[in-house]
N, C-alpha and C positions, 0 to 999 in steps of 0.2 A: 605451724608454719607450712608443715607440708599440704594442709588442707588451702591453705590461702594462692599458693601456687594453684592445685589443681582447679582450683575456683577462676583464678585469673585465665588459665590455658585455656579452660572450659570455655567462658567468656570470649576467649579472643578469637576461639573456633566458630562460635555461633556468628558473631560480629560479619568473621570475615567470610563465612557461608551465605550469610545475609548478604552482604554488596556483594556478591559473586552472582546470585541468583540475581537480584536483580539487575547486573550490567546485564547477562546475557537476555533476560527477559529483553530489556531496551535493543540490546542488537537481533533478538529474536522476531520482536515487531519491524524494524526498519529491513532486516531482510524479508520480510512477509509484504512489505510495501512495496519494493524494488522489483520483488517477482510480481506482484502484480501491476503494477504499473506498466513490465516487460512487458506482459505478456498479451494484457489491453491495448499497448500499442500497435504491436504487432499482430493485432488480429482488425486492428484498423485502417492498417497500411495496407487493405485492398480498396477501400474505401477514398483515404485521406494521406494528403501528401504532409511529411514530417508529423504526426499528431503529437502531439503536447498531454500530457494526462496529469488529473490531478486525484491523485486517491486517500480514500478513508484510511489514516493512521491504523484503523486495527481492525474496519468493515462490523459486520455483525456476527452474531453466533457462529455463522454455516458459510456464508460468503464476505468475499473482498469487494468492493465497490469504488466504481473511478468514473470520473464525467472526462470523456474524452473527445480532444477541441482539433480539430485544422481545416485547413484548404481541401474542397472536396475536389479530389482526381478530372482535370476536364472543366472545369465552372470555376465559379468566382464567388467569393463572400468563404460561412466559415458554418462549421455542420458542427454539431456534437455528437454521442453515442455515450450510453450511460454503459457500462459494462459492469457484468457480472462475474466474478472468480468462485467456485464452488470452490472449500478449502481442502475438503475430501479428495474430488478426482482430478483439483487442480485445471479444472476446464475454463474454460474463460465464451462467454456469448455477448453480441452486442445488444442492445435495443435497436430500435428503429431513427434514423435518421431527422435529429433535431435543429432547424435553425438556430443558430447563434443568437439574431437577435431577438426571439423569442424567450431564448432565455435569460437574455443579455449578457451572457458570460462572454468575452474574446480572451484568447490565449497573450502572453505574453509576446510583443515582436522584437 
């Protein structure tokens, strides 16, 4: 009897270690998106009035990755900029300045 307890306890320990690791894993990735998406905006808003970003759920290996869409500062139509998040030093770089309809992507209005 006492074995069947400690088998049950054991069990329920493992159980709820398991969904514990993985909520946080899930809110680990969604904060890992938030700061990147932050942070590629804000390195666009010299560039791009309100930018819109849409990022890779989980990027690659080594970086965070977001295509980032608005109004370029002064002109008309709509630019993109591919950004880069290193996960290491947390830096963020943009690419070079892509027309929208080149790549036919436009932002949500």
């Amino acid at each position: 009897m006492l074995r069947n307890k400690i088998r049950f306890c054991t069990l329920a320990i493992v159980i709820g270690a398991a969904g514990a690791a993985r909520a946080s894993s899930g809110d680990a990735w969604q904060e890992f998106a938030t700061e990147v998406e932050g942070k590629c905006k804000q390195a666009a808003r010299a560039s791009i009035e309100f930018p819109h970003a849409v990022v890779d759920p989980f990027g690659s290996e080594h970086f965070g990755i977001a295509l980032v869409t608005g109004k370029p500062k002064g002109a008309n139509g709509f630019v993109s900029y591919f950004c880069v998040y290193d996960k290491q030093t947390k830096e963020v770089e943009l690419g070079s300045e892509l027309e929208a309809d080149d790549i036919r992507i436009l932002p949500e209005e």
